[in-house]
N, C-alpha and C positions, 0 to 999 in steps of 0.2 A: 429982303427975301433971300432965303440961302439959295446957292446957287453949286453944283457939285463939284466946282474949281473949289470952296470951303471947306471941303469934306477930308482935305489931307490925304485922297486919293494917290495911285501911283498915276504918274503921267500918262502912262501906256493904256491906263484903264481908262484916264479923261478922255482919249486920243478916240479909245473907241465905243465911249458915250457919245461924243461928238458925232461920231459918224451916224451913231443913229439917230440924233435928230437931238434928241434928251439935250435940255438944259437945267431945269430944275427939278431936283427932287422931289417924290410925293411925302406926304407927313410921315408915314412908316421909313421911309429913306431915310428922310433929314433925323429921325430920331435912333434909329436901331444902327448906322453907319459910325458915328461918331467912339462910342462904348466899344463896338465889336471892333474896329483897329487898335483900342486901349487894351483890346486884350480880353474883357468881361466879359461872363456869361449877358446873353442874352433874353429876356421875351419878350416876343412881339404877339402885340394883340389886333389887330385890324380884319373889317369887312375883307373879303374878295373881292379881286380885283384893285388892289392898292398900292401894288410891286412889293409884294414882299419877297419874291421869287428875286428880285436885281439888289434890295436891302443886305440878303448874306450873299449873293454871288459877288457882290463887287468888294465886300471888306477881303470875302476868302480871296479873291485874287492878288491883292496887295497884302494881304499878311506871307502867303506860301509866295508870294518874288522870290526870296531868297533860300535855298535849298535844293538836296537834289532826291527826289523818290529810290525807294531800294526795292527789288524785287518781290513782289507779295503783300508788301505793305505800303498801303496808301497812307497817305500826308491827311485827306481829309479826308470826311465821309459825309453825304446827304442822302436822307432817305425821305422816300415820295410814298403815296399810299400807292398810286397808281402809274401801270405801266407810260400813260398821257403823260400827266405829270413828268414822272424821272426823266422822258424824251424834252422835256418841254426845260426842264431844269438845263441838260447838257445841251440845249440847243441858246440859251440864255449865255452857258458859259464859253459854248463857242462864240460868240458875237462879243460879249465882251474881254476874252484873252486871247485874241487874234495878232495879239501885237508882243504876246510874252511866248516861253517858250513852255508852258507847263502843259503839262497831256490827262488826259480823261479816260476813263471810260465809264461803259453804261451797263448795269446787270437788270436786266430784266427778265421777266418768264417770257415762252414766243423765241427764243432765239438761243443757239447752240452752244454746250458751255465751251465747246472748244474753241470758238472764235472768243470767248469772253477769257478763258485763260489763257490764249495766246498774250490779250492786252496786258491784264492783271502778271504775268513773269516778266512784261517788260520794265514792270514800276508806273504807278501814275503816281499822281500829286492828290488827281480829286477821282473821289470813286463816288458814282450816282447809282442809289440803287432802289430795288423794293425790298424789304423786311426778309419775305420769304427765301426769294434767290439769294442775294447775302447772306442766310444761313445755308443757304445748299451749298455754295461754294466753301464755306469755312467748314462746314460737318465733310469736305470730300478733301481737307486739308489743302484745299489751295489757295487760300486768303488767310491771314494776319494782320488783327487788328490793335494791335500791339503798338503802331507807330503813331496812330490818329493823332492829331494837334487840335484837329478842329472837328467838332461833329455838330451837324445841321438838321433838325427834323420840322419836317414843313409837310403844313395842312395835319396838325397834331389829333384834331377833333375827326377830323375824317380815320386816323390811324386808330380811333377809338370804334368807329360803329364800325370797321370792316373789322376789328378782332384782332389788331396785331400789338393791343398794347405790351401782352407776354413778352413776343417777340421783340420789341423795343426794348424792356426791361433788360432782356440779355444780352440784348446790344451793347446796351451801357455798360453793364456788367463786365463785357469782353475790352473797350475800349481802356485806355491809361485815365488812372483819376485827375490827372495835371491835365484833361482836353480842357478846351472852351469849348460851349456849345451855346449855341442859336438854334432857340425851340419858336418856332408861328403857330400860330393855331388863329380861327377866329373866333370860336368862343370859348369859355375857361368852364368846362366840366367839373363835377369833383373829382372823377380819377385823372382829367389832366392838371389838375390844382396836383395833386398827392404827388404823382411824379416830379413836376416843374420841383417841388419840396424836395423831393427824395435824391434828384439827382443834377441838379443845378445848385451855384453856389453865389449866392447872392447876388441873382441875376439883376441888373437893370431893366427895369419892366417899362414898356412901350407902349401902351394904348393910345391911340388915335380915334378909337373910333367907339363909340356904344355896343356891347357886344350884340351881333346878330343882327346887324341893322341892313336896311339897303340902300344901295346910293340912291341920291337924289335926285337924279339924271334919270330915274327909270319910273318913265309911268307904267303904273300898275292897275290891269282894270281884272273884273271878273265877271265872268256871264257864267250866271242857273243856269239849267237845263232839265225839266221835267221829265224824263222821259216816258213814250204813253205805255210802254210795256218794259218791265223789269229785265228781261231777258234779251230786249233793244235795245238796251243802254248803249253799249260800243258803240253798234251802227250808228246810232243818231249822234253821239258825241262826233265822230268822223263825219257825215255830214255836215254838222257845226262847224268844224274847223275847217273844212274847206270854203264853207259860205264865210267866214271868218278870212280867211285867208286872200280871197276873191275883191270882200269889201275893203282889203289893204291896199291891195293893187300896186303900185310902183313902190309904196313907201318901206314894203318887205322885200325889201334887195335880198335876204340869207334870213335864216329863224334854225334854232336847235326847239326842238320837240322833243320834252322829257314822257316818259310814263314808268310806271313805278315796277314792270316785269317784262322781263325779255320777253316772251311772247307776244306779250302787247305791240314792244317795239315792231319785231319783224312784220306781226300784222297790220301793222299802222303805215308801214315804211311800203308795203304792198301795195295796201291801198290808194295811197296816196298816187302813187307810180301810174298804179292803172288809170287814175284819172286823169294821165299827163303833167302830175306835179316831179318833180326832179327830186328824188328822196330819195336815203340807203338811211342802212341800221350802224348800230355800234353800240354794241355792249361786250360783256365778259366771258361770253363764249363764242365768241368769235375767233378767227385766227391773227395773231400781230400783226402781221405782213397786211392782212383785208384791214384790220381797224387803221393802221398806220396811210395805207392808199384812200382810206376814206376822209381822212381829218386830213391829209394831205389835197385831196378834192372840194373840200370845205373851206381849204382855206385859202384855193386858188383861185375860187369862184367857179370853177366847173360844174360842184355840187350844187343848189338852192338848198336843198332840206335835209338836217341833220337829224333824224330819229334814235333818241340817246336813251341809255336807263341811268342810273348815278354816277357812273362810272366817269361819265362827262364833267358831271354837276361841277364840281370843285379843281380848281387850280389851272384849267387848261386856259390859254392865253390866247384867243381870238378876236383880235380888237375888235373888226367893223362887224358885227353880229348886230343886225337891226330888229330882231324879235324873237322873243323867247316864249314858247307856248308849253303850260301845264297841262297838258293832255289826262294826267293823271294829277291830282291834289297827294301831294307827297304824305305822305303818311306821319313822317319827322317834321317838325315845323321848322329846323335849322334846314332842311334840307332845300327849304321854298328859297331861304335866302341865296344860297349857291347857285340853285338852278338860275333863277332871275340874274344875278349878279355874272353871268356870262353876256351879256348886254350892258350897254351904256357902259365901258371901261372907257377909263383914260380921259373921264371928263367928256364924252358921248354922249348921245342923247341915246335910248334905247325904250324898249316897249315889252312888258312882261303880259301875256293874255293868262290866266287861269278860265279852265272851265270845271263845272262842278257841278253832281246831284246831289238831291238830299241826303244820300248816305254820306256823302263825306263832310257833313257839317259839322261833326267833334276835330275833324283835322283842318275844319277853315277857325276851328275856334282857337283852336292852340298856337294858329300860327300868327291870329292878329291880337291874341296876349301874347307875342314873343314880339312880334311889332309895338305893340301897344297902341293900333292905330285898327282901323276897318278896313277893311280892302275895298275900291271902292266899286261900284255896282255899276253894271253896264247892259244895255239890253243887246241882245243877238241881231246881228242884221236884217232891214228886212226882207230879206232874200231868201233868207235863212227858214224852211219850211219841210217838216219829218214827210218824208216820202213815203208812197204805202206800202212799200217792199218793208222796210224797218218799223211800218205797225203789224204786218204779219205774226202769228206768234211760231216763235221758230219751232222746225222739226225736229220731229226724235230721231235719236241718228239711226232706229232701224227703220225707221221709212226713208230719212235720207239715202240709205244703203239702197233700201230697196227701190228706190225709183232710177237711184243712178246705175242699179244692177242690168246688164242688157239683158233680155228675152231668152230664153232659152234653147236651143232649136234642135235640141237630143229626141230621139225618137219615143223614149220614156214619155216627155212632155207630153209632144207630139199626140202621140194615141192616146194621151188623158185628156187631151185638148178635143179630140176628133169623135172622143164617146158619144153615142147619138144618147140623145135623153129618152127616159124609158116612154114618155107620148110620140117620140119620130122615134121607134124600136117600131122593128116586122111583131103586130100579134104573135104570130106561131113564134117565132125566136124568146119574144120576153115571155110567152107561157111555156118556153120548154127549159128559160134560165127560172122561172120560178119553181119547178118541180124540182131540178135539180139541187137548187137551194135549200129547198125543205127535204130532200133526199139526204141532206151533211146530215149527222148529229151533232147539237149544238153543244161547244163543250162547256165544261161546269164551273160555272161563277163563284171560284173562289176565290179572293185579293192575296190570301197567303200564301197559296201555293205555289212552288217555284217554276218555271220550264221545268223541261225534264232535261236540256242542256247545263242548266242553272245548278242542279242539281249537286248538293258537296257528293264527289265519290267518298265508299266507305274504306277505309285502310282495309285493308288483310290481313289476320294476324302471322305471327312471324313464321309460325306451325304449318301452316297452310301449303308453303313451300313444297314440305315432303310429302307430304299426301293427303287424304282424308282426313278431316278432322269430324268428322261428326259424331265418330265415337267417344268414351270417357280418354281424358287426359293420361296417360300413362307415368306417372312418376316414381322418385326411389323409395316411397313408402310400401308399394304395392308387388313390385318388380325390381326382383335382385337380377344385373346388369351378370352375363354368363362369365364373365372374367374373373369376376368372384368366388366364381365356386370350381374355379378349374383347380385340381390336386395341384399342390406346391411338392416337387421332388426333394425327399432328404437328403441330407447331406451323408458323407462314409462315415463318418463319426458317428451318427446317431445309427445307421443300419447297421453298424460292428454292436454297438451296445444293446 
């Protein structure tokens, strides 16, 4: 069995394998480590959860030993899809080059460029970034990519459905043709086939694993759910998962909870709460600082419940995660295997629940043809029973308005409230309001005509100004204007002759 004393490592990087516990390399390791110290382009192809995250972090740190960073331009580059990720990458690379003297930093959106270009002027070695941000800093000319030796793009398929393959292309575009580069991905797209083609150079190709596959560690069940009103769905799926959650009992120490829209999240993350379950949100519009304190909560055990949207799904590295619930049937069928695959890492045992109703049975079919296996069927607790608040059929939001609207207490109201009806009206009073009333004359039913406010006013003509017009128009056909006919005085000339 290789062992990562084999691996022709630098000492300093063995020293601080060591320290975290690591002795043997996972299969992505022992295969993608070897080529990438020789220098070779790289691909790696493995499930999540495999370390392909320590596979280039550990060759980058023993290829850049020797060298010194120059101002603005970084030595290497890694790009993440996700702000998680990139944190999760520089936090890998401080653990393992704690014993070298090489510096980092991290560009992420969430956080100020000033404190990112204070780093970036000093010179790093390894620059971690997202797609996006790495262009903002080079479009505001404060980065130069001009030096890179090594460039790294990890979780490749994910850089494909959030939309930055563009943004990659130019990436490459900006760096030196002479890089090596170490591309992961874990499944091979055809636009990430075209690329790997386009801009890699006879890479060593790395597969370990079936593309798409999930480890083996992770039981997978799923539980239907009819629900008895279409418009009840949520509610009853949330009751399911907590009676779900209940019948777990000890054995759900932690669980991430995906759904497929932030809205869902936050309302799922609420819910939950109010029933005494220990749960926050974390998605993409959040603020850094809040996602960062939450995953930091999560993974201190403070938190129990992570309520995630994709944004989680892929690359984030939380070993002891003992259950993973599909709150939402992902709508991509790669995307089931990432959510699941945040459990049972590192050779764990772990536990995937999906729940599902009949509408989402085109996306439970895609994804056990991407399995090529069934998912297997489990019945719901039996505890588990639709309350009749969630068979109710919900309100319309203007009655919901109106009920939750308070009462009125204006005097308007008031005396339309207090009108006696015309059986408790005094005789004489209701026969002197009925005289009265046939005293109006009633006005004339007709739908076209407008108010008399409504009314378009008529212009004036312009004439009007000076006075009368109701006479005939007076113009120069009619009435020679008196200037015309005043005597013009001769000149001497003409009265001498």
């Amino acid at each position: 069995m290789t062992k990562f004393s084999d691996l022709k490592l630098d000492p300093k990087v063995l020293q601080a394998i060591a320290d975290t516990g690591y002795e043997t390399p996972t299969p992505i390791q022992a295969g993608a480590i070897p080529p990438a110290l020789e220098g070779k382009d790289v691909l790696g192809i493995a499930q999540t959860g495999t370390g392909k995250t320590a596979s280039f972090v550990l060759p980058m740190i023993t290829l850049l030993g020797r060298g010194r960073a120059r101002a603005r331009m970084p030595r290497s580059l890694v790009l993440a899809p996700t702000r998680e990720l990139a944190a999760q990458v520089a936090e890998n690379f401080d653990n393992y080059a704690k014993y070298t003297k090489l510096t980092k930093a991290l560009l992420i959106g969430g956080v100020s460029f000033g404190e990112q270009d204070k780093l970036i002027d000093r010179g790093v070695d390894v620059l971690i970034a997202t797609p996006g941000r790495l262009l903002d800093h080079f479009e505001r000319g404060k980065l130069l990519l001009t030096g890179v030796q090594i460039m790294v793009v990890d979780e490749a398929d994910r850089m494909l459905d959030m939309g930055f393959i563009p943004d990659i292309e130019r990436i490459f575009q900006l760096t030196p043709f002479t890089r090596q580069t170490l591309f992961f991905s874990a499944t091979m797209a055809p636009e990430i086939e075209r690329i790997t083609n386009t801009f890699l150079h006879a890479p060593a190709r790395v597969e370990v694993a079936r593309q798409a596959t999930a480890s083996e560690t992770i039981e997978q069940r799923l539980i239907e759910i009819t629900p008895t009103r279409r418009d009840q769905s949520a509610k009853q799926k949330r009751e399911l998962l907590r009676a779900i959650i209940k019948a777990e009992g000890d054995a759900c120490t932690n669980a991430i909870l995906f759904c497929n829209r932030k809205t869902e999240v936050d309302i799922l993350a609420k819910s939950l709460k109010s029933h005494g379950l220990d749960a926050a949100p974390i998605h993409g519009d959040l603020d850094q600082s809040q996602r960062t304190r939450t995953l930091d909560g999560f993974r201190d055990g403070t938190l129990r419940f992570l309520v995630a949207s994709d944004v989680a799904a892929r690359g984030l590295d939380i070993p002891a995660v003992s259950h993973v619930f599909n709150f939402d049937v992902p709508s991509h069928a790669e995307d089931y295997v990432h959510r699941i695959g945040r459990t049972g890492r590192a050779g764990r045992k772990g536990c995937a629940i999906t729940l599902s109703t009949p509408a989402d049975q085109k996306y439970l079919d895609a994804i056990e043809a991407l399995l090529k296996k069934p998912l297997p069927r489990v019945a719901a607790p039996e505890s588990f029973a639709v309350s009749e608040a969630s068979q109710r059929p919900a309100r319309k939001t203007d009655e919901r308005k109106k009920a939750e609207r308070p009462a009125r207490s204006s005097s308007r109201s008031r005396t339309r409230e207090e009108k006696p009806s015309p059986a408790q009206e005094n005789p004489v009073v209701a026969q002197e309001r009925i005289v009265e009333s046939a005293a109006v004359e009633p006005k004339p039913d007709n739908q076209h005509e407008r108010p008399a406010k409504e009314k378009p006013r008529s212009r004036a003509p312009k004439h009007d100004r000076r006075g009368d017009t109701s006479g005939p128009v007076v113009g120069m056909g009619d009435h020679v204007p008196d200037f015309l006919l005043r005597a013009v005085p001769r000149g001497k000339a003409s009265t001498d002759s």
